[in-house]
C-alpha positions in Angstrom: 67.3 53.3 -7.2 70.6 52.8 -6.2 71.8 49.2 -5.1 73.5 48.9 -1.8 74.3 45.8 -0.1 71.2 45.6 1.8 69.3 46.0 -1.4 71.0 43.2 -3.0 69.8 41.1 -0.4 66.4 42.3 -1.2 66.6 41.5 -4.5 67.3 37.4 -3.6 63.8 38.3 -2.0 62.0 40.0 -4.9 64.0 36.7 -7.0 62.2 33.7 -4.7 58.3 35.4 -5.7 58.0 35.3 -2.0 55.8 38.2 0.0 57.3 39.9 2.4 54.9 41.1 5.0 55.7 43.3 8.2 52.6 43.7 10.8 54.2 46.7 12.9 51.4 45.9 15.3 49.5 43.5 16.9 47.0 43.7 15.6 46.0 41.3 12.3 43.2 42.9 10.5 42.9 45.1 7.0 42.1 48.9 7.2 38.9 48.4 5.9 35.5 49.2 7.8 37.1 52.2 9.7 35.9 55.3 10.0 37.6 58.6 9.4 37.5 60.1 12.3 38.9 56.7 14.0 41.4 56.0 12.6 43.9 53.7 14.6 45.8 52.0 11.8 47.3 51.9 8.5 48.1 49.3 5.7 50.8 50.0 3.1 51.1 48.0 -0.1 54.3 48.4 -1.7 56.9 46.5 -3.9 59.8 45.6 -2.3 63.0 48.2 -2.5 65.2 49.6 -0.2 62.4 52.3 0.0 60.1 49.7 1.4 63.0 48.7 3.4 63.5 51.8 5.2 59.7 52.3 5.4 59.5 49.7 8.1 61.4 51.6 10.7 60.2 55.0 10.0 56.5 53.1 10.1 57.5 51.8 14.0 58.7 56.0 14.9 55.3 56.9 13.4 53.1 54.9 15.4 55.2 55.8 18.5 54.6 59.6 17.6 50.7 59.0 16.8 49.7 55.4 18.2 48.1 54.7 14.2 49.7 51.3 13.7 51.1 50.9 10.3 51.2 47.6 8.8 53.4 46.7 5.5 52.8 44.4 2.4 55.5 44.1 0.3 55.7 41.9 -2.9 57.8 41.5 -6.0 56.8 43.6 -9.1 54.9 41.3 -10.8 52.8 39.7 -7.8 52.6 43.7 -6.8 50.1 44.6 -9.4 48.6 41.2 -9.7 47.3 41.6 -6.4 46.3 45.5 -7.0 44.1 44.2 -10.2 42.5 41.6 -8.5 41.8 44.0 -5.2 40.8 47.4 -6.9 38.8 45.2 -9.5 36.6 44.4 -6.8 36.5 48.1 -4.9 38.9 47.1 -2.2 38.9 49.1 0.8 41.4 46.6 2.6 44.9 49.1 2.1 44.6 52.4 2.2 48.5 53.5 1.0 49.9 51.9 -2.4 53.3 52.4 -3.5 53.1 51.5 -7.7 56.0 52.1 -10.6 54.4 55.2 -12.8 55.0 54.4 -16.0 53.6 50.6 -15.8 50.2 51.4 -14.4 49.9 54.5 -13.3 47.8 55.4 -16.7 45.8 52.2 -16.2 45.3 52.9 -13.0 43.8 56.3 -12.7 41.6 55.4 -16.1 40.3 52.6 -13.8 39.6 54.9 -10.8 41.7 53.2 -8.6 43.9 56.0 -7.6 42.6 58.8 -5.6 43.3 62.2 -6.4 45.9 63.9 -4.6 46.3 66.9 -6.4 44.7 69.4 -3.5 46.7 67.3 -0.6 50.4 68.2 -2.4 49.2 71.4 -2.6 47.9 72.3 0.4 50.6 72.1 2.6 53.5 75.0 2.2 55.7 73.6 5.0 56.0 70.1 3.5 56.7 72.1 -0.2 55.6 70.3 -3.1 58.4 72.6 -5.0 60.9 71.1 -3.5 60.4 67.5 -5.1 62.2 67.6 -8.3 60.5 69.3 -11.5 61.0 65.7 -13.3 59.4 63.6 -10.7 57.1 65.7 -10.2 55.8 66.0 -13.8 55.9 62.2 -13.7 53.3 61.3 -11.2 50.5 63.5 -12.9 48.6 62.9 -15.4 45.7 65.4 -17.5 46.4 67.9 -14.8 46.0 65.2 -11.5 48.7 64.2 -9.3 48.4 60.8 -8.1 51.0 60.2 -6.1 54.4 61.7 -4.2 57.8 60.6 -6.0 60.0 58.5 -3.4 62.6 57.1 -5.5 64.3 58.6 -9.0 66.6 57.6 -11.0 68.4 59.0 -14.0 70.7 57.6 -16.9 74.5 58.7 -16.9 77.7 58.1 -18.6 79.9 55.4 -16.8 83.2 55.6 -18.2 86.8 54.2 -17.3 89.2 57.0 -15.5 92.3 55.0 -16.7 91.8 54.7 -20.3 90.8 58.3 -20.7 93.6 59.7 -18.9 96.3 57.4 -20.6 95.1 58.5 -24.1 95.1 62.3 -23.2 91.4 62.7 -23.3 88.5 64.8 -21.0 86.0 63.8 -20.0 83.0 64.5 -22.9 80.3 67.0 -22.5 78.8 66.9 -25.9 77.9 63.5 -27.7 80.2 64.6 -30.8 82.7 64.6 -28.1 81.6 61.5 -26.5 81.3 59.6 -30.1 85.2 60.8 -30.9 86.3 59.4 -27.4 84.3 55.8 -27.7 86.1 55.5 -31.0 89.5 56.7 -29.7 89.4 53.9 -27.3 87.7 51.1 -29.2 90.7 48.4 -28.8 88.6 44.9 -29.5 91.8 43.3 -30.6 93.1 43.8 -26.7 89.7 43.1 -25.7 88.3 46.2 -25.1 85.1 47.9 -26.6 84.7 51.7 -26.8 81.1 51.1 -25.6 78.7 49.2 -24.0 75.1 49.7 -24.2 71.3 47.7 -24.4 71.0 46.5 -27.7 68.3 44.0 -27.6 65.0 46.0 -29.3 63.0 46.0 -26.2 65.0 47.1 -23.6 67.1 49.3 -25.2 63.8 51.7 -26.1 64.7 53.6 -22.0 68.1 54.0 -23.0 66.9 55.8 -26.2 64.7 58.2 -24.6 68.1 60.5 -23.4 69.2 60.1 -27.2 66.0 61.5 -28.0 65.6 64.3 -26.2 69.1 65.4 -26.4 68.6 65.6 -29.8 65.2 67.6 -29.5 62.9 64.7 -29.9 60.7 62.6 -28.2 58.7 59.5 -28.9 55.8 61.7 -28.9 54.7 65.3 -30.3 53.0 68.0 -27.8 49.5 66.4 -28.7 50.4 62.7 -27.3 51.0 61.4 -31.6 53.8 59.4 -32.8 57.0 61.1 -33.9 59.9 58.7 -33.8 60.3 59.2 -37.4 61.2 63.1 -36.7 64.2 64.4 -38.7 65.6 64.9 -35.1 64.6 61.4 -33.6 66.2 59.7 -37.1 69.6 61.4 -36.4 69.3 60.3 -32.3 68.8 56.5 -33.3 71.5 56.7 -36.1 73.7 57.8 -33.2 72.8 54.8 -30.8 73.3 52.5 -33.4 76.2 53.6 -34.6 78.1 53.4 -31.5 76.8 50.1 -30.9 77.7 48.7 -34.4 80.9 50.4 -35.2 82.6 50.1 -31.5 80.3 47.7 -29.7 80.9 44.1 -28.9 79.7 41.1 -31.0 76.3 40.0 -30.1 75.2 43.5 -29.1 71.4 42.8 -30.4 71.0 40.3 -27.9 72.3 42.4 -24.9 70.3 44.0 -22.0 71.4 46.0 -18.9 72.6 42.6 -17.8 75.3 41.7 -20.2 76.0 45.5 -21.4 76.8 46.1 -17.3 78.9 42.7 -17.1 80.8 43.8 -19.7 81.5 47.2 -18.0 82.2 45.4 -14.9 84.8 43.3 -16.2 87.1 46.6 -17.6 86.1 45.5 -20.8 84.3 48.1 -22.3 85.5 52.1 -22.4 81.5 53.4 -21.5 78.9 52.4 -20.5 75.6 54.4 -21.1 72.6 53.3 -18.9 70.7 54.3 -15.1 72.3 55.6 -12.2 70.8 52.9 -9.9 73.5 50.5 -11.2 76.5 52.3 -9.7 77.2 50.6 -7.0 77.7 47.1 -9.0 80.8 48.7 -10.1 82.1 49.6 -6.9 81.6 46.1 -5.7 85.4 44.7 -5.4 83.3 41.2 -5.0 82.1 41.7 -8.8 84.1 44.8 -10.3 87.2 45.1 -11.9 86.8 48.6 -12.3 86.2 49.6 -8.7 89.0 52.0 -8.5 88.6 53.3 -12.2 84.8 54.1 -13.2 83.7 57.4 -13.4 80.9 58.9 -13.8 79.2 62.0 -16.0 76.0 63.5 -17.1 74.7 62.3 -20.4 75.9 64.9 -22.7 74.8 67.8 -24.9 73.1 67.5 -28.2 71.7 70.1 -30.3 69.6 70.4 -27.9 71.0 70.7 -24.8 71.9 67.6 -22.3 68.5 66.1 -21.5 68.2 62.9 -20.0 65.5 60.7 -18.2 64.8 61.6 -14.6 62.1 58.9 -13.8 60.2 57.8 -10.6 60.9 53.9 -9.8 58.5 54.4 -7.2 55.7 56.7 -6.1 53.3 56.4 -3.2 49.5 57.4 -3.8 45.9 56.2 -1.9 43.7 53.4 -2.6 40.7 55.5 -3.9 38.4 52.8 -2.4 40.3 53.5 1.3 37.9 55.1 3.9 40.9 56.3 5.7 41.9 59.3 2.8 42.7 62.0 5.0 44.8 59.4 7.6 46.6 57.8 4.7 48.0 61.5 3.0 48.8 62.3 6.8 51.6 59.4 7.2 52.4 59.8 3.4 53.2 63.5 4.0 55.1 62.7 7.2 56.7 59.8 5.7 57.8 61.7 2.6 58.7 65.1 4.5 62.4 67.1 4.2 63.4 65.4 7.3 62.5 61.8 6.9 63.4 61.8 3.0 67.0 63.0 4.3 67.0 60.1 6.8 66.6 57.5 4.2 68.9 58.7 2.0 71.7 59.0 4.3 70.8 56.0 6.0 69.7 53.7 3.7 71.0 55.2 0.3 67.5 55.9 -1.1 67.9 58.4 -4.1 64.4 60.6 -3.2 63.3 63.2 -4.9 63.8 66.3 -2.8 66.0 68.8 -4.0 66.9 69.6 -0.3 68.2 66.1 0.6 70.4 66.0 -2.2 71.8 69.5 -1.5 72.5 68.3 2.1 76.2 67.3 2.4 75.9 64.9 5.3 72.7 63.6 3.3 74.9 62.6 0.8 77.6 61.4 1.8 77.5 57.5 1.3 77.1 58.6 -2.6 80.0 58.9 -4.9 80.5 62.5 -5.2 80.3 62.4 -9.6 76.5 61.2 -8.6 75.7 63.6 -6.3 76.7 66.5 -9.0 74.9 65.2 -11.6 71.8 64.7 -9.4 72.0 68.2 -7.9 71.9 69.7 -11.4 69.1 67.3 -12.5 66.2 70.4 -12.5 67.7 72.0 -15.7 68.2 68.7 -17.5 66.0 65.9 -16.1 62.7 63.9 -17.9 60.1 62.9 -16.4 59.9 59.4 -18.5 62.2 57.0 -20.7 59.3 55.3 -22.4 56.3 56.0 -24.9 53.4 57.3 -22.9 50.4 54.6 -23.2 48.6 51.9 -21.3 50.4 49.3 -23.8 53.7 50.4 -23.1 55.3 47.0 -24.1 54.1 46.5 -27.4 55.0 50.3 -28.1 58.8 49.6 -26.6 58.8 46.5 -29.2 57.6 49.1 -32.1 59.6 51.5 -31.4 62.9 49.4 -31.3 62.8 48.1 -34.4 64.1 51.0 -36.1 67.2 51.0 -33.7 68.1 47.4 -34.6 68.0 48.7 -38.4 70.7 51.3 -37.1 72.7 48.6 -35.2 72.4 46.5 -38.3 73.2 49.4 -41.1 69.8 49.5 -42.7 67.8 52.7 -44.0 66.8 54.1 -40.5 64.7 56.9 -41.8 62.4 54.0 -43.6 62.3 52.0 -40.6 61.6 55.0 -38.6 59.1 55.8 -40.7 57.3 52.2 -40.5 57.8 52.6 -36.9 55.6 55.7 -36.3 52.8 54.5 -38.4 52.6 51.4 -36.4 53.1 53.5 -33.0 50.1 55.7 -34.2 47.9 52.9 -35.0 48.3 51.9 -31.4 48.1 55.1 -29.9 44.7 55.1 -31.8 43.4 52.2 -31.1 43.6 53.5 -27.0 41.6 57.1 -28.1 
């Protein structure tokens, strides 16, 4: 997602732990106890993001079109799917719509039977066109051949880079990672306090910023048949790569960096690149917190021997409470909520990066988004990948696998050895979920 100024000031929000909840009617009560066929309001469970933000208006227009009242939850992540777990554990019929983040509990989720089915809903429909939701997001919110939910916020990782150093030292702008590795080192000037690059290097979070690495390179942290294969020929030369950059032109300390301190660094014209999501652009055209406001660029990840292939994931996606009694009614303001002209609305008007195809390819649409965004997002249906993290329940012990043969690169060690260690410690997980 893409942070605005209004979402900043939802973040100070999500920060405090506090719930945010919107009753766009009068009337007080849960959506539970209804029948079908009487249905006269809604309730909408969702984390708080500008999505969520936006929601709350479009909710008011919907209830003025069709006199179903829509009432809004909104929490922070965490408290978010606390309070799912506790509900859905006990067959909840008290929400019927739940916005959730896909690769946290999506898997959990549907093995629990929480989330209802969807796939004959996204289907059935021509005129709201399923195909026009990007191939990415779309692969993202199904699972085993089930879609559980409709994409309503993506987000991708790109190449930040600084327009002023390039062009001083004669250089273009890269489109191949041999390309970008030359350039990070052409620039690398620590002595006068800048870094060629700045990226995650602490072993957990830097496993997302990997996964474009990875592919690029014509792996993945998992084979065609769900096993381990970070210790891949192909997956041993993409983390050699990451950590190479990061210990040869780097900044000291990069083990213990996140997309906090890599970003800061960016921020503060101290770093050449800087490799991480798309939803962090507008930090650096913040002249509040930026130094680089009238020099950052931006570019697709680029090509490895595979092709330029980079994560195109879903932040958010909105599905049904399988325990609603209000199915029908719920897919009905989700697929009014989520159609061409309503995902247009939000993201010229509140900067929402959906996932249809259309919205992006409408000019007026766009036009609040720097234009080097826009391209790469319009081209994002020949390049894009529908995750940026190993594909299991226990996704964080996997991420914390899965680094450690990363920090061996950042550190110089054998790579292929730790890579090797890795997988058979992934695949023992993986195994222990089958």
């Amino acid at each position: 997602m893409f942070t605005t100024q209004r979402s900043r000031r939802l973040l100070a929000v999500l920060a405090s732990g506090a719930v945010l909840a919107l009753g766009l009617t009068a009337c007080g009560g849960g959506s539970g106890g209804q029948a079908e066929g009487e249905v006269t309001e809604l309730t909408v469970v969702a984390a708080n993001s500008p999505w969520t933000e936006g929601l709350k208006t479009l909710a008011t227009q919907y209830e003025e079109e069709t006199g179903i009242a829509v009432t809004i939850e909104a929490y922070g992540n965490e408290q978010l799917n606390d309070n799912y777990k506790v509900k859905l554990n006990s067959s909840s019929s008290d929400f019927d719509v739940m916005a959730f983040q896909v690769q946290d509990v999506m898997r959990e989720f549907s093995r629990n039977g929480w989330l209802a089915d969807m796939t004959e809903y996204v289907s059935s429909d021509a005129e709201w066109n399923w195909e026009d939701f990007q191939p990415a997001a779309r692969d993202a919110v199904e699972l085993d051949g089930v879609v559980y939910g409709v994409p309503v916020m993506t987000e991708r990782q790109i190449v930040y880079y600084r327009t002023d150093l390039l062009e001083a030292a004669g250089l273009e702008v890269p489109t191949t990672l041999e390309e970008l590795e030359t350039a990070i080192a052409t620039l690398n000037d620590p002595e006068n306090g800048v870094f060629g690059i700045a990226m995650r290097g602490s072993r957990v979070p830097l496993v997302t910023q990997l996964s474009s690495f990875l592919y690029s390179f014509g792996a993945d942290f998992q084979d065609a048949d769900g096993n381990a294969s970070i210790d891949t020929p192909e997956a041993v030369e993409a983390i050699e790569l990451y950590g190479n950059l990061l210990r040869e032109y780097g900044p000291p300390g990069v083990t213990n960096m996140g997309w906090v301190e890599a970003s800061a660094l960016f921020a503060q014209g101290r770093a050449a690149f800087y490799i991480d999501a798309d939803s962090q652009a507008y930090t650096f055209l913040d002249e509040d917190n930026s130094s680089v406001v009238d020099t950052v660029g931006f570019a697709q990840f680029p090509e490895g021997p595979d092709g330029s292939k980079f994560y195109n994931i879903v932040p958010q996606t909105v599905g049904i409470n399988e325990f609603s009694t209000k199915k029908d009614a719920a897919w009905e303001f989700i697929k009014w909520v989520t159609n061409e002209e309503n995902t247009k609305w939000l993201l010229e008007n509140e900067t929402v990066p959906g996932a249809r195809q259309s919205a992006w390819d409408d000019d007026a649409a766009v036009a609040k988004f720097p234009a080097g965004l826009v391209e790469i997002v319009r081209n994002v249906a020949d390049h894009g990948v529908g995750h940026d993290r190993p594909q299991l329940e226990q996704v964080a012990a996997a991420r914390e696998i899965v680094g450690g043969p990363v920090i061996a690169a950042i550190e110089g060690g054998d790579v292929s050895e730790a890579a090797a260690s890795a997988n058979t410690q992934f695949q023992d997980l993986l195994d222990s979920e089958n």
